[in-house]
mmCIF file of the C-alpha atoms, coordinates in Angstrom:
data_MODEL
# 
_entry.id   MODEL 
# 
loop_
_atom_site.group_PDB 
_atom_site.id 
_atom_site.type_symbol 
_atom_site.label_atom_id 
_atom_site.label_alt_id 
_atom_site.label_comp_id 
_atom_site.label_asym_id 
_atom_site.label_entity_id 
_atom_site.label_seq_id 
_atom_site.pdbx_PDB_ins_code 
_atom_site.Cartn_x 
_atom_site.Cartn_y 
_atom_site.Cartn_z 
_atom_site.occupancy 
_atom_site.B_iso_or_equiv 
_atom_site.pdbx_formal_charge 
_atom_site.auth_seq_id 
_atom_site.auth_comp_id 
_atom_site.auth_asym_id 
_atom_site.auth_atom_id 
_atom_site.pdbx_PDB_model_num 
ATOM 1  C CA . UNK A 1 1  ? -186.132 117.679 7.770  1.00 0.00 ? 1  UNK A CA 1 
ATOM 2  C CA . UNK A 1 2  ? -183.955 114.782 8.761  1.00 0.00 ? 2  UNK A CA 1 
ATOM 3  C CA . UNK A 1 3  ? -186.055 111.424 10.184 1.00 0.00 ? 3  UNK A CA 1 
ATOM 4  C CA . UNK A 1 4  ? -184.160 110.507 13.344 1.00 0.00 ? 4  UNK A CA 1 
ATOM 5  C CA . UNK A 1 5  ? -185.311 107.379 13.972 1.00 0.00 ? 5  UNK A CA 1 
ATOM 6  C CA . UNK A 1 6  ? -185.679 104.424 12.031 1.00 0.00 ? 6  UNK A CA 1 
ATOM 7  C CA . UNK A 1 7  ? -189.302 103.384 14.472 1.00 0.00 ? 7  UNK A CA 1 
ATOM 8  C CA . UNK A 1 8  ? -189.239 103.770 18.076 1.00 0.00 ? 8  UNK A CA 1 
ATOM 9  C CA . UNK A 1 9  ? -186.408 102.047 19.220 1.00 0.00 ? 9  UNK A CA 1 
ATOM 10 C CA . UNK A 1 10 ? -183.471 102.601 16.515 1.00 0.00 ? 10 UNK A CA 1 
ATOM 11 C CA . UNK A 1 11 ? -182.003 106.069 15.403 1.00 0.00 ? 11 UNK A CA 1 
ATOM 12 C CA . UNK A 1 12 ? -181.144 106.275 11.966 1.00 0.00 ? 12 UNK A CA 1 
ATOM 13 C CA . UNK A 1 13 ? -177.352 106.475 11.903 1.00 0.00 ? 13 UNK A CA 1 
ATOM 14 C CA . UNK A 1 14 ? -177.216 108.239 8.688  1.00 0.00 ? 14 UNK A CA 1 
ATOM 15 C CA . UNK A 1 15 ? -179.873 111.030 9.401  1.00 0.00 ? 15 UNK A CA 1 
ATOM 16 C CA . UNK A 1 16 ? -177.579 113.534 10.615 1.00 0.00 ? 16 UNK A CA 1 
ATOM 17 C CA . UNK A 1 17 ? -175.193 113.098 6.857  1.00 0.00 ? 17 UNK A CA 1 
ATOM 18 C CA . UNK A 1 18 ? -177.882 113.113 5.027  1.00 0.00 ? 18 UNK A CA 1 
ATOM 19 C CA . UNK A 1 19 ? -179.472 116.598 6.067  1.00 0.00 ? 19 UNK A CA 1 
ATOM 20 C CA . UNK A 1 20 ? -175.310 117.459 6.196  1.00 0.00 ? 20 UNK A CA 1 
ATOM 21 C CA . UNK A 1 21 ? -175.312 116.849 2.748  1.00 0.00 ? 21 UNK A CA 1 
ATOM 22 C CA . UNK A 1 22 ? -178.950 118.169 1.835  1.00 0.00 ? 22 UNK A CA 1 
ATOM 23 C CA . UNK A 1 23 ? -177.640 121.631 2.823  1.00 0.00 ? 23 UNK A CA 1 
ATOM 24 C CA . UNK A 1 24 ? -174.452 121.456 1.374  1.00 0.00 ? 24 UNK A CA 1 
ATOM 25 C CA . UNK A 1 25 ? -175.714 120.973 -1.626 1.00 0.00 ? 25 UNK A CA 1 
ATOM 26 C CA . UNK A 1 26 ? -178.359 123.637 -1.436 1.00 0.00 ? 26 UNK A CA 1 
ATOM 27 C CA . UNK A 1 27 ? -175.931 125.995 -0.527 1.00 0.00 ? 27 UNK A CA 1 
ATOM 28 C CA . UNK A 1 28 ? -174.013 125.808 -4.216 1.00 0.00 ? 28 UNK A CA 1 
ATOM 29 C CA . UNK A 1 29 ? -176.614 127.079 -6.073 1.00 0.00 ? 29 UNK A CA 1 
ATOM 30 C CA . UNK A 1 30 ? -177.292 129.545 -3.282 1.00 0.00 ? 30 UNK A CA 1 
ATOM 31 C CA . UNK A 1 31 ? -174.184 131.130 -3.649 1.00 0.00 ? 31 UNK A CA 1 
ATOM 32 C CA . UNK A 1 32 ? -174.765 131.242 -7.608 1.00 0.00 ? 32 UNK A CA 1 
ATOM 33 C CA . UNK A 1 33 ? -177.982 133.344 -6.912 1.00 0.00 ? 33 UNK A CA 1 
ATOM 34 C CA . UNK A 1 34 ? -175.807 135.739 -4.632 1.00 0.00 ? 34 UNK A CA 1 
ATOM 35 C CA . UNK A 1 35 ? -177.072 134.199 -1.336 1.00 0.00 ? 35 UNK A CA 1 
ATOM 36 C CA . UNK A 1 36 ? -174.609 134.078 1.258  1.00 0.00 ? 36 UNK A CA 1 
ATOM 37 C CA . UNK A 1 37 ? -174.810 130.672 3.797  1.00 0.00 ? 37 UNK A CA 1 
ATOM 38 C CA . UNK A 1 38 ? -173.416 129.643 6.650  1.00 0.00 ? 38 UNK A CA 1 
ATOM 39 C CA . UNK A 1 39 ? -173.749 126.184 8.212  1.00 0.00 ? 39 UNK A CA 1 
ATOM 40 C CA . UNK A 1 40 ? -174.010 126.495 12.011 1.00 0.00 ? 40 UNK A CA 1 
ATOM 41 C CA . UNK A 1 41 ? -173.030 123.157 13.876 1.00 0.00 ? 41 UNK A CA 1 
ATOM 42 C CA . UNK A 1 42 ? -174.512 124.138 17.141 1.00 0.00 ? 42 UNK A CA 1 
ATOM 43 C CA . UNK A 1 43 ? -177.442 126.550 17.819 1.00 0.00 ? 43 UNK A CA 1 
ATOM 44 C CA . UNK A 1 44 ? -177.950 128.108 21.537 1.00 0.00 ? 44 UNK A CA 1 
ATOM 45 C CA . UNK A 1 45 ? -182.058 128.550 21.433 1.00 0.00 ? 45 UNK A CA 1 
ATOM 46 C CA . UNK A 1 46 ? -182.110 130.056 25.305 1.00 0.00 ? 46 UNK A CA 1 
ATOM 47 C CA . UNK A 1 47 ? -179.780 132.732 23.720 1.00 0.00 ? 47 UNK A CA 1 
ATOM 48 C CA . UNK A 1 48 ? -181.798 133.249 21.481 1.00 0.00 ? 48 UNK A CA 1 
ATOM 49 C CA . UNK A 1 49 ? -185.293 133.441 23.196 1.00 0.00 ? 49 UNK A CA 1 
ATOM 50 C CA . UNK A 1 50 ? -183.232 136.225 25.602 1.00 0.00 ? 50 UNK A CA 1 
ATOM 51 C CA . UNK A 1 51 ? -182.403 138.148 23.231 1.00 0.00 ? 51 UNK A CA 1 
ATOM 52 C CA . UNK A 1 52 ? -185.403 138.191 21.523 1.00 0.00 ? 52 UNK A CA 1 
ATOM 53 C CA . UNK A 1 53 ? -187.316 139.342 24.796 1.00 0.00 ? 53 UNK A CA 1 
ATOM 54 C CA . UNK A 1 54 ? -184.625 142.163 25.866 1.00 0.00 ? 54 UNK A CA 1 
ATOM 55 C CA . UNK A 1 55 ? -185.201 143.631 21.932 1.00 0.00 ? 55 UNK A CA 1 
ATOM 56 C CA . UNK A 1 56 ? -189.063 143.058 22.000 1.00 0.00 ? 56 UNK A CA 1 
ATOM 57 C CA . UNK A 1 57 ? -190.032 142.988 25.586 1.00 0.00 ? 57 UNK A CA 1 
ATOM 58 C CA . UNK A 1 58 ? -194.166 141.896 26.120 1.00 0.00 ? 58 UNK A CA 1 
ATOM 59 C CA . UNK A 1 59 ? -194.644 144.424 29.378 1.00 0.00 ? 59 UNK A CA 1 
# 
């Protein structure tokens, strides 16, 4: 978890490197264990929430 903001009215400029880096890093020994990653720059949450109702539908 990356802490956007530095209070209410700044961002923190460097949140978005340091989870960057946070994952790349955990990724390393990942791969040693015989994990496989992938880091995803974008994720598309409406395509997901579709799919996830056509393979589970609630009616």
């Amino acid at each position: 978890m990356a802490k956007l903001s530095i209070d209410e009215t700044r961002e923190n400029p460097w949140a978005r490197y340091d989870i960057g880096q946070a994952v790349a890093h955990l990724s390393i020994p990942a791969q040693h264990d015989g994990l496989h990653t992938h880091q995803m720059g974008r994720f598309d949450d409406a395509a997901r929430q579709r799919l996830a109702r056509s393979a589970w539908p609630t009616e």
